[in-house]
One Martini backbone bead per residue (centre of mass of N, CA, C, O) as a GRO file, in nm:
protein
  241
    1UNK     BB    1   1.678   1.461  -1.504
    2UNK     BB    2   1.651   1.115  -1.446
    3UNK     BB    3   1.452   0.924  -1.656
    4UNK     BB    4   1.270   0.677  -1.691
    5UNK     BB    5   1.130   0.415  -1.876
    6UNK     BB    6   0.907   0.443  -2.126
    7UNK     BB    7   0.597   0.371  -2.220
    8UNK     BB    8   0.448   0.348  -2.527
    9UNK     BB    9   0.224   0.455  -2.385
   10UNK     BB   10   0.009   0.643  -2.232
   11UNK     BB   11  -0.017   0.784  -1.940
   12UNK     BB   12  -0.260   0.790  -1.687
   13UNK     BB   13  -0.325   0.944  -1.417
   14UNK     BB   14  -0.527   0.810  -1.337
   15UNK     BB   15  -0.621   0.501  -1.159
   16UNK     BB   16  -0.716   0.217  -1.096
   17UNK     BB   17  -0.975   0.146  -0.957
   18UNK     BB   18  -1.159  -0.032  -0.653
   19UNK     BB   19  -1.464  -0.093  -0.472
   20UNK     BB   20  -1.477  -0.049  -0.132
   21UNK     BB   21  -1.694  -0.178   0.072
   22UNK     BB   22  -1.909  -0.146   0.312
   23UNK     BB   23  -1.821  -0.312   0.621
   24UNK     BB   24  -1.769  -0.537   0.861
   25UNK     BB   25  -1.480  -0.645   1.058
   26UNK     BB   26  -1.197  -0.820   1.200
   27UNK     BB   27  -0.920  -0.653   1.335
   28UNK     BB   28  -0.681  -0.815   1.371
   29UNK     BB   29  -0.503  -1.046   1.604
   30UNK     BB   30  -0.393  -1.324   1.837
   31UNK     BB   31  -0.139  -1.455   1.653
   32UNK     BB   32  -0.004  -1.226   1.655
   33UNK     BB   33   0.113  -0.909   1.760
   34UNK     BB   34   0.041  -0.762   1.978
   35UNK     BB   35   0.002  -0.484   1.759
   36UNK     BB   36  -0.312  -0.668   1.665
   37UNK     BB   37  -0.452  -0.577   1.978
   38UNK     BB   38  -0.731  -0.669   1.946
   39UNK     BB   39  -0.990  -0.810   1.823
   40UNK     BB   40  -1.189  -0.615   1.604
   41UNK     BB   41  -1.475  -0.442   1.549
   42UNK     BB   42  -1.512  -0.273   1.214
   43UNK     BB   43  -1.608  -0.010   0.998
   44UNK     BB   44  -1.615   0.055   0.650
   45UNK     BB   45  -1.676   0.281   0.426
   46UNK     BB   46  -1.690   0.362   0.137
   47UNK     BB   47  -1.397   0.283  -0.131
   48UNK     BB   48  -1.125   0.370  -0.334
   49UNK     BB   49  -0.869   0.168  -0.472
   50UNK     BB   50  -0.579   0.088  -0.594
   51UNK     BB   51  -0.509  -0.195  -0.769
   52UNK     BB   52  -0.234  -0.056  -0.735
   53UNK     BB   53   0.097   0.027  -0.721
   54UNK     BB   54   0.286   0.267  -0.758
   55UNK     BB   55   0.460   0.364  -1.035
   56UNK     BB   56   0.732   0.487  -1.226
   57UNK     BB   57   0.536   0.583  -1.409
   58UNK     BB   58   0.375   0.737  -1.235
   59UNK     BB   59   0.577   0.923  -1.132
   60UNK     BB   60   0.660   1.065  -1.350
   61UNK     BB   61   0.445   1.238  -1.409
   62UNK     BB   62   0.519   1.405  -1.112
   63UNK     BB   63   0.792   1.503  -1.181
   64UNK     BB   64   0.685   1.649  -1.489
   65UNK     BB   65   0.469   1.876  -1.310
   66UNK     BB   66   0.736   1.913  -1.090
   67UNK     BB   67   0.982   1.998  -0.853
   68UNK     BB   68   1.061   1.719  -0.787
   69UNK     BB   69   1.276   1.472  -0.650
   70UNK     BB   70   1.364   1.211  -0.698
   71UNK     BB   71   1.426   0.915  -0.584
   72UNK     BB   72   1.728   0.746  -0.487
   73UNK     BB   73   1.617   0.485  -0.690
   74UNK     BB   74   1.544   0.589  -0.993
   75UNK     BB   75   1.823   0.461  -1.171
   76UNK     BB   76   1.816   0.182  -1.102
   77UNK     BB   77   1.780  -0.130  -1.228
   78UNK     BB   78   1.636  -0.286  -0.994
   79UNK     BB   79   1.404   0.003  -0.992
   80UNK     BB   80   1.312   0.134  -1.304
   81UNK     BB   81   1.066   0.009  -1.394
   82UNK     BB   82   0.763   0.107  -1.509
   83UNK     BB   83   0.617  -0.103  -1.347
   84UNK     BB   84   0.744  -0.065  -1.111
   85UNK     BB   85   0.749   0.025  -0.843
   86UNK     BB   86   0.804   0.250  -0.616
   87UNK     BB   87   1.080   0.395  -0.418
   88UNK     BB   88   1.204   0.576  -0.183
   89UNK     BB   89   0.940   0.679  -0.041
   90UNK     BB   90   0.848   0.908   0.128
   91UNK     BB   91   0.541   1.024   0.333
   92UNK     BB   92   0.556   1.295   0.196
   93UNK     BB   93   0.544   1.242  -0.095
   94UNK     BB   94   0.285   1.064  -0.109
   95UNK     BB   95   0.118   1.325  -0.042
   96UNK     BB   96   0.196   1.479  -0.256
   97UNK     BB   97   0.118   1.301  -0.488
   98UNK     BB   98  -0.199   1.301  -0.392
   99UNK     BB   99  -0.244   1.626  -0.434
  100UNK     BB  100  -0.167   1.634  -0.726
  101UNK     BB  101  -0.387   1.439  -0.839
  102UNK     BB  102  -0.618   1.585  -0.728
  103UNK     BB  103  -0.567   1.871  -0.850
  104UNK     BB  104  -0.594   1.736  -1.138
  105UNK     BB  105  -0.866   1.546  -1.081
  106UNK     BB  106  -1.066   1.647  -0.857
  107UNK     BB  107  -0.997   1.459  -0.656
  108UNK     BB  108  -0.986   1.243  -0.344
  109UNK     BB  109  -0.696   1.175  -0.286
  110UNK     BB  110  -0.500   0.958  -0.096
  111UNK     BB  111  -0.421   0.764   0.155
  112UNK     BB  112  -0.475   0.478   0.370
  113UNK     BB  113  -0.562   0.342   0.618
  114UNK     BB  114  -0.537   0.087   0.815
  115UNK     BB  115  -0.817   0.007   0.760
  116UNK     BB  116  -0.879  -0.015   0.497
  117UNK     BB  117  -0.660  -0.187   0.415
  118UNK     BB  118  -0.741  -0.441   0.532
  119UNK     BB  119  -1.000  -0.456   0.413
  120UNK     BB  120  -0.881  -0.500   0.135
  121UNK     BB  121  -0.710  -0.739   0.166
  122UNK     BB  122  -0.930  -0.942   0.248
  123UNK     BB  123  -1.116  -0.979   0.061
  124UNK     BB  124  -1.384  -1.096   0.202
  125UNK     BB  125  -1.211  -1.269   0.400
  126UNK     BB  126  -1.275  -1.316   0.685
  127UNK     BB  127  -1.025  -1.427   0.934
  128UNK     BB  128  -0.785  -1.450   0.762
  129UNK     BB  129  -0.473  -1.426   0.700
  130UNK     BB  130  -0.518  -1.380   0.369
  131UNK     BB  131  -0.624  -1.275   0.095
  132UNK     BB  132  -0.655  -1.624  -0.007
  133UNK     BB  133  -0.643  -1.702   0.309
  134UNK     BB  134  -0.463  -2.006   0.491
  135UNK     BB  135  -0.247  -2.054   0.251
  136UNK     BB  136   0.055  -2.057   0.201
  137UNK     BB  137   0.298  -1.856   0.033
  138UNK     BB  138   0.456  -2.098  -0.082
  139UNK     BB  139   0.169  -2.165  -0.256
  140UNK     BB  140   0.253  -1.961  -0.466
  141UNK     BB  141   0.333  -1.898  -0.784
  142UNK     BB  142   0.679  -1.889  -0.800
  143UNK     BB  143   0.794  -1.792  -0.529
  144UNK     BB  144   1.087  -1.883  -0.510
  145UNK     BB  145   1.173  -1.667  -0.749
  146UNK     BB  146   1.088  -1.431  -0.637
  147UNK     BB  147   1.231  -1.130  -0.540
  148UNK     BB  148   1.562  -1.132  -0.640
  149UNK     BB  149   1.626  -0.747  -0.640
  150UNK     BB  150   1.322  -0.680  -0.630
  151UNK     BB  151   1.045  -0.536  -0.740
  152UNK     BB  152   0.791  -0.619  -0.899
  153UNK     BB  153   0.584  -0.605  -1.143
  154UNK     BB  154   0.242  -0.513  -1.161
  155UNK     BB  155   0.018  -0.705  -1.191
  156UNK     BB  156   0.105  -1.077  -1.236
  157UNK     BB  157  -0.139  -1.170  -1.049
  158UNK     BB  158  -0.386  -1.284  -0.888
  159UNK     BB  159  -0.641  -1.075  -0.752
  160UNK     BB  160  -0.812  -1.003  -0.501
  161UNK     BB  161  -1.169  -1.001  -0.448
  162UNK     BB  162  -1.171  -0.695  -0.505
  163UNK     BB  163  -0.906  -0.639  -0.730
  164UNK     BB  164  -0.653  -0.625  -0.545
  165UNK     BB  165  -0.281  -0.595  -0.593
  166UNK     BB  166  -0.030  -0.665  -0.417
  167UNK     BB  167  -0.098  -0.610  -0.104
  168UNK     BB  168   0.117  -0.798   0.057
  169UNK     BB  169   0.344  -0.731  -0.154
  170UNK     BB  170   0.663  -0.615  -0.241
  171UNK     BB  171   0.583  -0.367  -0.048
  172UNK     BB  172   0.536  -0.146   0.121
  173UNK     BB  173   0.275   0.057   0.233
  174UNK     BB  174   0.167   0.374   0.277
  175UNK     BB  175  -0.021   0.524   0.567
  176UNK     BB  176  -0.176   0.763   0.707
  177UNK     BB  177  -0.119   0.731   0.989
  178UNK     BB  178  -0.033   0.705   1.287
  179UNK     BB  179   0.157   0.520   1.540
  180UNK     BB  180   0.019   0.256   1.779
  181UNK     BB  181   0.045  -0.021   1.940
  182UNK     BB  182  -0.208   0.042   2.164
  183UNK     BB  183  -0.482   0.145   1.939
  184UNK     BB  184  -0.685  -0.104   1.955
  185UNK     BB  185  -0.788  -0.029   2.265
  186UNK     BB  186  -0.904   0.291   2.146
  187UNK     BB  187  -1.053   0.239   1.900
  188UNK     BB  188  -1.302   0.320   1.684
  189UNK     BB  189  -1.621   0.147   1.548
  190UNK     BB  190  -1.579   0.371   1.333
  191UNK     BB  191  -1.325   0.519   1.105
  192UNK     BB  192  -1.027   0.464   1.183
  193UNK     BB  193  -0.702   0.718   1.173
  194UNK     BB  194  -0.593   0.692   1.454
  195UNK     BB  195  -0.344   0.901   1.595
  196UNK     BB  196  -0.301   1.225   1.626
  197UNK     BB  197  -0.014   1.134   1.699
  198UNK     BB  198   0.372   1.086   1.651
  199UNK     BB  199   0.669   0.911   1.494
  200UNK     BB  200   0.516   0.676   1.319
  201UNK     BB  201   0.417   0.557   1.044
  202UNK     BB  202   0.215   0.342   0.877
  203UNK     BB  203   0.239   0.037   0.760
  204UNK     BB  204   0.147  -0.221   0.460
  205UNK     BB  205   0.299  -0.518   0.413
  206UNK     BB  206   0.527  -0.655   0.208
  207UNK     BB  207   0.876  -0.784   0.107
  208UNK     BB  208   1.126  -0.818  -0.111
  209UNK     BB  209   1.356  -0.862   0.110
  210UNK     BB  210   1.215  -1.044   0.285
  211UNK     BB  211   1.219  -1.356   0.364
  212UNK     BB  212   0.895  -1.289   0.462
  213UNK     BB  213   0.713  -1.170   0.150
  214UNK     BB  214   0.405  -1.229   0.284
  215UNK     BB  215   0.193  -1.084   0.468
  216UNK     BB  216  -0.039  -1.051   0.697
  217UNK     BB  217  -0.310  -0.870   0.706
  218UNK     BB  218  -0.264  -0.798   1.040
  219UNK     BB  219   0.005  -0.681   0.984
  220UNK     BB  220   0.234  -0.445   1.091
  221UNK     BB  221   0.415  -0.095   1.073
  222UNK     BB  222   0.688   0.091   1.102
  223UNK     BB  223   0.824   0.464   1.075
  224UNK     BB  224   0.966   0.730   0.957
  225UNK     BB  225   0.829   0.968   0.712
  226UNK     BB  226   1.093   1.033   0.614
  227UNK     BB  227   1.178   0.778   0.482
  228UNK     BB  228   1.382   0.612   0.251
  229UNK     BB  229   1.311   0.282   0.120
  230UNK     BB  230   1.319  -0.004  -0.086
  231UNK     BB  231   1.072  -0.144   0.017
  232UNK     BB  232   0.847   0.174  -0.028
  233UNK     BB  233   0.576   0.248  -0.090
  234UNK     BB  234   0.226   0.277  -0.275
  235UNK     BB  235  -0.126   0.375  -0.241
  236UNK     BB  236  -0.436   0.461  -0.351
  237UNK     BB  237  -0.709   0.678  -0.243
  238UNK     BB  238  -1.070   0.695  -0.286
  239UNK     BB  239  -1.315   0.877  -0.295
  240UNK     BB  240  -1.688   0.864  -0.378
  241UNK     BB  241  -1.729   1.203  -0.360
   0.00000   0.00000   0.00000
């Protein structure tokens, strides 16, 4: 198998987590897809976020340590610097990588709901466009140079107000959810975790191949979970006990 280009130190297989208050806020948008409404007000219990998205330097440990397949561009050089996120990992992998944490380190990762991503994405500034407010992505620092070729090395530029990293922008990011058009319409006002079936799973955030490269915090999307595309990754959650 061949094998991404490792960090010179050790890389610690648990992520740097970031505490993601307990509080309401209010979920999806007006002025976005349909599929943003209505807006409503959600509470979402206190979780553990990872600061980053998986990086090739951290999925190299479950591959290494799994009988896992590498994904399809895990030698592109486009795509295997060991800070760049990892990429064209389907809903299934990213699910198994969670399993495999947990059982390494006693704790319970998973994905994200999309309630949790929006509340964390939000970094406590409810009812903005943005992570950092209402000013265009245009506005960030070097906009016009990045994501030339791929997703760029994690956590290069300032975190939102809680703390985590390229939370709307880089990669797509898979979140555990069925994925329904009209399910905030039928959403529960405590810990929405989705509809219990579907045929796409919910994702969350900007991508670097796309025009639009840095999404509105209650943009949604979604995919099939069997997907790997090139512009898809994840980043993990962790309950608080």
């Amino acid at each position: 198998m061949s094998s991404v280009p490792q960090s010179r130190a050790p890389r610690p297989i648990e992520p740097a987590v970031v505490l993601i208050p307990a509080g309401w806020f209010h979920m999806g948008s007006e002025i976005g897809q349909d599929n943003e409404r209505p807006l409503h007000r959600v509470w979402i219990d206190v979780f553990l976020l990872a600061a980053c998205q998986v990086t090739n330097a951290d999925y190299a440990n479950f591959l290494g340590a799994t009988s896992a397949l590498p994904p399809p561009l895990w030698t592109d050089t486009n795509f295997n610097h060991p800070e760049q996120p990892v990429v064209a990992v389907s809903w299934f992998e990213a699910v198994k990588y969670c399993d495999w944490l947990s059982a390494t380190s006693g704790r319970n990762y998973r994905l994200p709901t999309e309630a949790e991503w929006e509340r964390a994405a939000r970094g406590g500034l409810d009812g903005k466009l943005f992570p950092w407010g209402n000013d265009p992505p245009q506005s960030l620092p070097d906009y016009a140079q990045r994501w030339q070729s791929g997703p760029e090395p994690v956590a290069r530029y300032t975190p939102n107000g809680y703390g985590v990293y390229d939370i709307c922008d880089n990669v797509h990011e898979w979140c555990s959810d069925w994925f329904a058009a009209e399910y905030y319409s039928v959403s529960p006002e405590r810990n929405p975790r989705g509809p219990a079936t579907g045929q796409r799973r919910a994702s969350r955030g900007g991508s670097w191949r796309h025009h639009i490269k840095v999404s509105r915090c209650a943009a949604r999307s979604s995919i099939p979970p069997q997907f790997q595309y090139a512009d898809y990754g994840f980043r993990v959650a962790c309950d608080t006990e």
